[in-house]
C-alpha positions in Angstrom: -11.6 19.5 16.6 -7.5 19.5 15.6 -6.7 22.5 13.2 -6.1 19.8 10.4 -5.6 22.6 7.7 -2.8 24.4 9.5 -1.4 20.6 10.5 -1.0 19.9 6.8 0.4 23.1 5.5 3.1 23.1 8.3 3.9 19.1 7.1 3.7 19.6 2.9 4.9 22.1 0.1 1.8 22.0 -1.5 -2.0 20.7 -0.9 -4.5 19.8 -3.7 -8.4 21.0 -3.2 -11.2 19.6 -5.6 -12.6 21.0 -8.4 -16.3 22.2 -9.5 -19.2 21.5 -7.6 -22.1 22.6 -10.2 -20.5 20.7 -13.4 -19.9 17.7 -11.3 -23.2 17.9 -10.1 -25.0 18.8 -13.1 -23.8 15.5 -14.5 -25.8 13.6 -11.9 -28.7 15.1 -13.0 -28.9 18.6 -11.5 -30.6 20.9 -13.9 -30.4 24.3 -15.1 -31.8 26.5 -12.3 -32.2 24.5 -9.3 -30.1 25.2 -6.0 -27.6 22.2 -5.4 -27.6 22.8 -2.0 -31.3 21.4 -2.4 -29.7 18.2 -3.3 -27.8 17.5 0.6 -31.3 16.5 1.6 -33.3 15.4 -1.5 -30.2 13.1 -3.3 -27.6 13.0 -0.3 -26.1 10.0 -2.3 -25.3 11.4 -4.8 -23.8 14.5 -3.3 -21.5 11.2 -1.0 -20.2 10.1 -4.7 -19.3 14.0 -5.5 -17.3 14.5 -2.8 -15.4 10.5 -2.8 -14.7 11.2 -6.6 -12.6 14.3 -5.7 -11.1 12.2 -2.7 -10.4 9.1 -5.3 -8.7 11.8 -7.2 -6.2 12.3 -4.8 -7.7 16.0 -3.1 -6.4 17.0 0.0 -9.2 19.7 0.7 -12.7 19.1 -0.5 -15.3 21.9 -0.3 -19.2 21.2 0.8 -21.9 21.7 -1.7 -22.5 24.7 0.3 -21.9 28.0 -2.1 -25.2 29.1 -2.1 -25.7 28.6 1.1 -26.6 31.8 2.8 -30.8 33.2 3.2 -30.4 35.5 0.7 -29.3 33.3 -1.9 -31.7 30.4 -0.5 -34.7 33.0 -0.8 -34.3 32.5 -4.3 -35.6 29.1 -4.1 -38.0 29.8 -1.2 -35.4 27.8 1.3 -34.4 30.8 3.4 -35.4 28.9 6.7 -33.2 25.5 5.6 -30.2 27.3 5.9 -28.8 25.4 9.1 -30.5 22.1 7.8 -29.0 22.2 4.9 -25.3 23.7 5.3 -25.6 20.9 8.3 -26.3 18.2 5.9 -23.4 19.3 3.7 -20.8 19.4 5.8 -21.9 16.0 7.4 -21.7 14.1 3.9 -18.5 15.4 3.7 -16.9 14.7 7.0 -18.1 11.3 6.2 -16.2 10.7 3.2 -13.2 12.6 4.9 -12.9 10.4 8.1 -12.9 6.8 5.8 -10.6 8.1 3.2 -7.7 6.6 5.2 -5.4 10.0 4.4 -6.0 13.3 6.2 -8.5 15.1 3.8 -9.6 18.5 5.0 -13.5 19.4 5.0 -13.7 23.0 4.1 -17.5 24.6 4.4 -17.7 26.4 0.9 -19.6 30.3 2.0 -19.8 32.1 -1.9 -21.3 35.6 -2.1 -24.5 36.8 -1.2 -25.6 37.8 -4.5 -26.3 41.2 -3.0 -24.5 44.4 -3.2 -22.9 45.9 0.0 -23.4 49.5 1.7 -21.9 52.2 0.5 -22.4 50.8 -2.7 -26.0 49.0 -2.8 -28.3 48.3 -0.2 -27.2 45.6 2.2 -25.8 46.5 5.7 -22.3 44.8 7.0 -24.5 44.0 9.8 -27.4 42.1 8.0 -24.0 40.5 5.7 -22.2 39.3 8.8 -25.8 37.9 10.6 -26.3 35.8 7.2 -22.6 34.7 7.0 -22.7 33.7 10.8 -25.6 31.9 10.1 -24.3 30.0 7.4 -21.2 29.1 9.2 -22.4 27.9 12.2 -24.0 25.6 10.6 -21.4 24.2 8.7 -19.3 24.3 11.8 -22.2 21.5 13.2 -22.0 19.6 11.1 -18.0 18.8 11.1 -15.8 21.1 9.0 -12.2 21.8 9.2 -12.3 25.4 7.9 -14.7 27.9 6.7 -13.8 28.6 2.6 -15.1 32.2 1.9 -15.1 32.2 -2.1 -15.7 33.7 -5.7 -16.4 37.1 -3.7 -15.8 40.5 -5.6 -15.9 43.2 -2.9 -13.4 44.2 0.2 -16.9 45.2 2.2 -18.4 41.8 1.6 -15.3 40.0 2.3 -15.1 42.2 5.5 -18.7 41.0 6.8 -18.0 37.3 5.6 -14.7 36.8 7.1 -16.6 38.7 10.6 -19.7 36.4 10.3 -17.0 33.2 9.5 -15.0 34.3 13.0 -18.0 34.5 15.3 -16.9 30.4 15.1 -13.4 30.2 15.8 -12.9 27.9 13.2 -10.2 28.8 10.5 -10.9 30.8 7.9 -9.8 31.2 3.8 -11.0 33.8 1.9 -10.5 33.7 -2.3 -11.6 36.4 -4.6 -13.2 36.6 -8.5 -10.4 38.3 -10.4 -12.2 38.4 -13.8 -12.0 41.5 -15.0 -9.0 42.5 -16.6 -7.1 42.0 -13.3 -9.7 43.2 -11.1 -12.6 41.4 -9.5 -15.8 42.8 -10.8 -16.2 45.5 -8.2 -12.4 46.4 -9.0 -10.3 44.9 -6.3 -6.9 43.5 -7.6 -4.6 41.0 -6.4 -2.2 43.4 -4.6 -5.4 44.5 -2.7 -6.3 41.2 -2.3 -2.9 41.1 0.2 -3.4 44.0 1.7 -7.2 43.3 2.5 -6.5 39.9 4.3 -3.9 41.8 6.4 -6.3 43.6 7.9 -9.3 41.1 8.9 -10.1 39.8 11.9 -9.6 37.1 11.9 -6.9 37.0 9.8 -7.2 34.6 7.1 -5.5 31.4 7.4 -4.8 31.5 3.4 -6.4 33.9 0.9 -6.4 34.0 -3.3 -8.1 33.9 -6.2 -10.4 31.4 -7.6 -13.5 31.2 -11.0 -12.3 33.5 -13.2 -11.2 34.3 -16.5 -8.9 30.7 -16.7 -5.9 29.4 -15.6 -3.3 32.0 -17.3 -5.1 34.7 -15.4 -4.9 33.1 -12.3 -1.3 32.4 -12.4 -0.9 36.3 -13.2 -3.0 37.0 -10.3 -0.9 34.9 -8.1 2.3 36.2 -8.7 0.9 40.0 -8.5 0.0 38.5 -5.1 3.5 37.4 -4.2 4.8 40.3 -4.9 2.5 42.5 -2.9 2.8 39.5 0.3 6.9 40.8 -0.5 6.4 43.9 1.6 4.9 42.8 4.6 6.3 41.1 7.7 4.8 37.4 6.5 4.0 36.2 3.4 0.1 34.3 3.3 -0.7 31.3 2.1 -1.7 31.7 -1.1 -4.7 29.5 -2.9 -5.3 29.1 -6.7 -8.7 27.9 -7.9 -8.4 28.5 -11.2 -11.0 27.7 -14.1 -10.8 24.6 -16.0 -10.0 27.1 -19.5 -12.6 29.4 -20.9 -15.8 28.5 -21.4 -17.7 28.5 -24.7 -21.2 27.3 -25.9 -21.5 23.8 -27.8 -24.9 22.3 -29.1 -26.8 25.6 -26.2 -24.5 24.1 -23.2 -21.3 26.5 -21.5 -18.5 24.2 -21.8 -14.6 24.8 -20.3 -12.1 24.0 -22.9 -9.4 23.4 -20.6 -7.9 19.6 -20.9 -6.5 17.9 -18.1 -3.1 18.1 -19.6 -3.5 21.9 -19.4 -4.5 21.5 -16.0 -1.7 19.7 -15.0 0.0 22.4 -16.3 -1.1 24.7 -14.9 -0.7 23.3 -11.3 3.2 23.2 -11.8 3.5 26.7 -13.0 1.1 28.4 -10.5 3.0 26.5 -8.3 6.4 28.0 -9.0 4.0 31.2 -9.3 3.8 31.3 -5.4 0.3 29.1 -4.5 0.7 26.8 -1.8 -3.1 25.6 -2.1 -3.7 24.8 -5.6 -7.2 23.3 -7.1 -9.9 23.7 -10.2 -13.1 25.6 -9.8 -15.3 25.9 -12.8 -15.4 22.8 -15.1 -12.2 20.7 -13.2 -13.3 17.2 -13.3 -12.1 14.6 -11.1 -9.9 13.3 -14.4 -8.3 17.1 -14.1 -7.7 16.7 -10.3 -6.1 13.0 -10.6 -3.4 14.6 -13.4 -3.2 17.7 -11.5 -2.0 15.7 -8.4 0.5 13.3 -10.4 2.2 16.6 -11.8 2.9 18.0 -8.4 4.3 15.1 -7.3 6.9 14.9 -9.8 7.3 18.7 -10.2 9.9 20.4 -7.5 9.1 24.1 -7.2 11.5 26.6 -9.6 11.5 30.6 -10.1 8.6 32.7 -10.6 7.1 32.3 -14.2 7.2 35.1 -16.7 4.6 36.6 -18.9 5.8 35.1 -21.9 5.8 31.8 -20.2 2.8 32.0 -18.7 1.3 32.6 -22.4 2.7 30.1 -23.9 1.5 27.4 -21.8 -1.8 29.0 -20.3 -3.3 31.3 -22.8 -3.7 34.9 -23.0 -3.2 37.3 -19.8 -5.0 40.4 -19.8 -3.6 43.9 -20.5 -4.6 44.6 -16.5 -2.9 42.0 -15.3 0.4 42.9 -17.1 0.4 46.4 -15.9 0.2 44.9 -12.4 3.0 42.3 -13.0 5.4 45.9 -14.3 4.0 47.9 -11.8 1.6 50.6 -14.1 -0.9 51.9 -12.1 -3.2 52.5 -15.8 -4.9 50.0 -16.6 -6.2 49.4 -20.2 -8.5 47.1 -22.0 -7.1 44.1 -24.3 -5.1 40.6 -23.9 -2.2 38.8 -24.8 -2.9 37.3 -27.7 -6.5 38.2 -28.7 -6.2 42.0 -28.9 -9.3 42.6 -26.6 -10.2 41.6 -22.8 -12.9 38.7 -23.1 -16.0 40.8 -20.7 -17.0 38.9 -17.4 -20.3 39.4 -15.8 -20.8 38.6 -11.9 -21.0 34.5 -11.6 -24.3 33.7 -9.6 -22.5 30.3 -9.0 -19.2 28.4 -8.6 -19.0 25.2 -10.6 
């Protein structure tokens, strides 16, 4: 298998990933409550038209319908001993799609959290965490993909046993982190550890960043506080942004993201300019975001790194954490640009 990821980030300023699995999903039917991953067996066709509508869209990287893909988060739905079926079946439907696309498209086996808490912390070993991420990714590595995409993960000790499970392949791996609480991921890592973290994995990350989230604004801060962590080390990472298609908000009972595709297209260019190299939607990004996404970065040629007030104006708010990362403050208070108070974020149980 040629390392088609590295290929294409040696050849191109910029590559475009796909958007949310669980809203794309959930308007083929998927309901509240049920693990998608159930669906690479029981509606493989319809999880064949998720992935070609991101390729249609013009995606460069497409991720498997894989997130929950681990035993611990399969227990939930008594699957816990489908986990190589399933992750298998995946990664197949996608490779697939890929190899008739008639374009290089990179198949990257999605690998989200566990849903557990690590040692010291909570209860679950780095031992038992790497066996389960191992698991997961050798099955995904069966059944055809590029890279192994470690996402929407909150802690450097679960990052540490996923990335360890991941290299037991020798596939490449990416790893992105939930910053969605006021600059810090829910267990309080921030974007400059983010830079420091990936420095010291083995294997080392082939990219790392920040995807889910609070919205596009905060991933664009993130990003930047990224870049200028990556400035004091010997090589700067490739750096991915999966932001959130807006914020979400309840209409007629249902979460909906209130980000247009205009905004999204925006918001390629200027995390773009921000520093990301790998630039995509997570939660709520149609295929009509991803097709506008890609037609701005064509036409957009990289310029300096945005400001806060820029950032603002064309995103939305930033949070008061993330602005005393951009200057440097090592306190840290609650509020946003804007809004006059952080907007809370619980731990997301699912990407999408």
């Amino acid at each position: 298998m040629t390392d088609l990821l590295r290929t294409l980030l040696d050849q191109r300023p910029w590559l475009l990933a796909d958007g949310a699995t669980g809203t794309n999903l959930f308007s083929m039917g998927l309901q509240t409550g049920d693990a998608p991953e159930l669906w690479n067996i029981d509606h493989a066709q319809r999880v064949a038209r998720h992935y070609q509508s991101f390729i249609d869209a013009g995606s460069d990287i497409i991720l498997t319908n894989t997130f929950g893909g681990n035993s611990y988060r399969l227990k939930l739905h008594n699957a816990q001993e489908r986990v190589t079926e399933l992750n298998s079946a995946a990664a197949q439907i996608a490779r697939e799609q890929a190899d008739k696309a008639g374009r290089p498209v990179v198949v990257a086996g999605s690998m989200g959290p566990t849903g557990e808490i690590l040692q010291p912390t909570g209860s679950l070993s780095h031992d038992a965490a790497e066996d389960a991420f191992a698991q997961q990714a050798h099955a995904l590595k069966q059944g055809g993909v590029d890279v192994l995409w470690i996402e929407t993960l909150s802690s450097s000790e679960e990052v540490r046993a996923a990335v360890a499970g991941a290299g037991q392949t020798g596939l490449p791996v990416v790893v992105t982190l939930s910053i969605d609480t006021n600059g810090r991921t829910m267990m309080g890592v921030t974007a400059a550890e983010i830079i420091r973290l990936q420095a010291e994995l083995s294997p080392r990350p082939l990219a790392c960043g920040t995807n889910c989230g609070v919205g596009a604004a905060e991933a664009v801060a993130a990003v930047v506080n990224m870049m200028n962590a990556a400035v004091a080390g010997p090589c700067p990472p490739v750096i991915v942004a999966k932001a959130n298609c807006g914020i979400p908000e309840y209409v007629d009972g249902k979460i909906v993201y209130n980000g247009t595709p205009e905004l999204m297209a925006e918001y390629a260019r200027i995390v773009h300019d921000a520093g990301a190299t790998i630039i995509g939607g997570c939660c709520g990004t149609t295929p009509e975001h991803i097709r506008l996404m890609r037609s701005a970065l064509e036409r957009h040629t990289r310029g300096g790194k945005p400001s806060v007030e820029k950032i603002v104006d064309k995103l939305g708010e930033i949070s008061t954490g993330a602005q005393a990362q951009l200057r440097g403050e090592m306190s840290v208070q609650a509020g946003a640009v804007g809004t006059g108070g952080a907007r809370p974020q619980g731990r997301r149980r699912r990407r999408g």
